[in-house]
Structures are given as structure tokens and as C-alpha cells.
Steps between C-alpha positions, in 0.01 A plus 500: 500500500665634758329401867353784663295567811178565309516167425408390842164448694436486855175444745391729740387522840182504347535181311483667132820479258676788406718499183793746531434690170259637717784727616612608109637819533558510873723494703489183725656487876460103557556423905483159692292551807453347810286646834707385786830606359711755710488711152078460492499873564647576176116439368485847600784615334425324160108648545650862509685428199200360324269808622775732381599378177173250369398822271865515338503136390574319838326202596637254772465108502470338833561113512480349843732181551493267820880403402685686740528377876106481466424882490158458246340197698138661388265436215411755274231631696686552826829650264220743315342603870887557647600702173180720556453537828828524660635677169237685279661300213327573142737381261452144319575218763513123328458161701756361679825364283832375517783693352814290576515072432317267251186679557580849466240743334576506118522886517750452761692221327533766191604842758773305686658367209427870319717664792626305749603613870748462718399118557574440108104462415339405813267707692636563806278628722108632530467859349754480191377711234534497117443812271389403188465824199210574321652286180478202764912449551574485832757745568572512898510257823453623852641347784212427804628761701489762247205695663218602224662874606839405295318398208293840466791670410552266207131480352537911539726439226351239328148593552580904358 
């Protein structure tokens, strides 16, 4: 069989696995977070999204990772108090991962070498998003710096 991302579990913030055929049928925006990352504010952006398109099939992954120049130094209850507080976040955040190296994330092991970037498959920054379709194929990559704004346009499209 194929590999596919429904394949895949994940812990969250909350300590309690999560398979990924949770999201059958969805549409899946999967995002590496961090808190003290210039690109933090996005939170915001990727929250909009989630409050605008959660009732079409939308739902957003957040999976904080430490890797980059020690953005994500918190535990998973200071990362779940900065994603509410500072950011009104509802969508699914997971514990703290890697995504690039020996240790990466499974799910992240499969989505870079599903699409890779720029950087062949590595992850190159905080913020780098993967759109996975309802059928659980990943289908897009978004660079960090494409604001949550960009991607609305898209999941208009994908989402109607």
C-alpha cells in the first residue's frame, strides 16, 4: 500500500495521541511552529484561516519544533499558554518535534520527501506549511514567509 498521511500519529500538547485518519475527508494545513520566531505572528494569520474555513473541511495542524536558532525553547504548557494567549489559537497544536535530521517527526519525514522545497527536502525554516487533500496526498508546500493571507486564496479554491 501506498504510504499516506493517515497513516501517521502524533501527541498533543495535551499528551493524548492523535492518529491522522482523524482528518479523513479533510483538508489538512500541517505548519511547524515556534513562539519566538520573527514569523510567530502568522498564528494569527493561520487562526483566521481556520475560523474562516474549519466549516468547509479546513483543519490546521500546529507542530512546535525547538530546531531552529532556538525559537520553541518552552514545554508544552508554556507553547499552549503563548498560542492562546498571545494568539487566540484553536486549531490542533502537537508537542514539540523535529522535522529536519535523524529525529525528524515521521509525518514530516513522509511531507518532505512527498514535496520537497527549495532546500531539496529539508525544512528550512519555522512556519513552512504543507497542504494535504481530503484523500490524504499532500498536494502543496509553502515557503515560511508565505503569510497565512497567500494561502486563503488557494483553500478558496480548494475548500469551494
Amino acid at each position: 500500500m501506498k504510504n499516506n498521511f493517515y497513516q501517521f500519529s502524533a501527541q498533543s500538547l495535551q499528551g493524548k495521541e492523535i492518529n491522522m485518519e482523524a482528518y479523513k475527508g479533510k483538508t489538512v494545513l500541517v505548519v511547524n511552529t515556534a513562539s519566538k520566531c520573527g514569523l510567530t505572528p502568522q498564528f494569527e494569520g493561520l487562526e483566521t484561516l481556520n475560523k474562516k474555513y474549519k466549516d468547509k473541511g479546513l483543519v490546521i495542524l500546529g507542530f512546535p519544533c525547538n530546531q531552529f536558532a532556538n525559537q520553541e525553547p518552552g514545554d508544552e504548557k508554556s507553547i499552549s499558554e503563548g498560542c492562546l494567549i498571545n494568539y487566540g489559537v484553536t486549531f490542533q497544536m502537537f508537542s514539540k518535534i523535529d522535522v529536519n535530521g535523524k529525529t525528524a517527526h515521521p509525518i514530516y519525514k513522509y511531507l518532505k520527501n512527498e514535496l520537497g522545497g527549495v532546500f531539496g527536502s529539508k525544512i528550512k525554516w519555522n512556519f513552512t506549511k504543507f497542504l494535504i487533500d481530503s484523500e490524504g496526498n499532500p498536494v502543496k508546500r509553502f515557503a515560511p514567509t508565505t503569510k497565512p493571507e497567500k494561502i486563503d486564496k488557494y483553500l478558496e479554491k480548494v475548500l469551494n
